[in-house]
C-alpha positions as CSV (number, residue, x, y, z in Angstrom):
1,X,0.1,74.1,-8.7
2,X,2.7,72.8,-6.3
3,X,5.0,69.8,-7.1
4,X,5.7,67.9,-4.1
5,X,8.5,65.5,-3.8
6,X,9.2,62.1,-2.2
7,X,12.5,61.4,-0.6
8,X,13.0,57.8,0.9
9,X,14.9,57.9,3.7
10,X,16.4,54.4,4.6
11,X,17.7,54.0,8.3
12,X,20.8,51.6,8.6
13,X,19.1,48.9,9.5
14,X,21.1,45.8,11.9
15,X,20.6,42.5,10.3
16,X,21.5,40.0,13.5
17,X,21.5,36.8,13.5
18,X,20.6,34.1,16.0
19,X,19.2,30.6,17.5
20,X,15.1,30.4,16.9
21,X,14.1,29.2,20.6
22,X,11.8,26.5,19.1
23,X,13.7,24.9,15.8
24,X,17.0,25.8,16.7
25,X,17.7,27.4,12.7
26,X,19.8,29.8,12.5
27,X,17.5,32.9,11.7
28,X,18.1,36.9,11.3
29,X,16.0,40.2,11.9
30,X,16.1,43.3,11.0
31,X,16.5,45.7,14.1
32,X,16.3,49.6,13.8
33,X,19.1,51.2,16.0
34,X,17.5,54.4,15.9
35,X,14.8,53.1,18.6
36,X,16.4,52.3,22.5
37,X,14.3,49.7,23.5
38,X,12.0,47.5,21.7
39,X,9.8,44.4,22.6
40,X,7.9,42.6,20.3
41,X,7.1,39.2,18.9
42,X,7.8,37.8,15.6
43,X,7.4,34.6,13.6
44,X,10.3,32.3,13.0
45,X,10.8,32.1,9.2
46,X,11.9,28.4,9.8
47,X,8.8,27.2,12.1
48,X,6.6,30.2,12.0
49,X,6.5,29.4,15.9
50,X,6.2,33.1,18.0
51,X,9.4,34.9,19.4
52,X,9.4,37.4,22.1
53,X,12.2,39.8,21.1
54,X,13.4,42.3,23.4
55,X,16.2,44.2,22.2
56,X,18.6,47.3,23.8
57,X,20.3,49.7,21.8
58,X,23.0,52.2,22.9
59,X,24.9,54.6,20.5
60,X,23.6,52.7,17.1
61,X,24.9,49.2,18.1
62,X,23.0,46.4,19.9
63,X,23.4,46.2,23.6
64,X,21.3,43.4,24.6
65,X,19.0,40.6,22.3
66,X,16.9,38.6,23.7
67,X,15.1,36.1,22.1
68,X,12.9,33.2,23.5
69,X,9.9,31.1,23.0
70,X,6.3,32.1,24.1
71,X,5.7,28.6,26.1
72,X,3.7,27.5,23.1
């Protein structure tokens, strides 16, 4: 019988903070350096309103953040 085990690797995660583009609240998320370029959209924790986030990373640190409103 073989014995398997579980290791959890947690990555450094980035907590960054910022403006929601709809309630103006000071909000954070959670961005993974270990991935270059990342788009997504994600719900204000204030408003629950949709935010396009595009984000750059270079050499573990944040390049670029972008995050704005969906026109809704």
């Amino acid at each position: 019988m073989k014995v398997y085990s579980k290791e959890k690797t947690l990555a450094r995660m980035i907590e960054n903070f910022f403006s929601c583009p709809y309630c103006f609240q000071e909000i954070s998320f959670l961005i993974d350096p270990s991935v270059p370029l990342q788009h997504y959209i994600e719900d204000c924790e204030v408003c629950c309103n949709p935010i396009s986030v595009r984000i750059e990373v270079k050499n573990g640190e944040i390049e670029n953040f972008f995050a704005e409103n969906l026109g809704q």
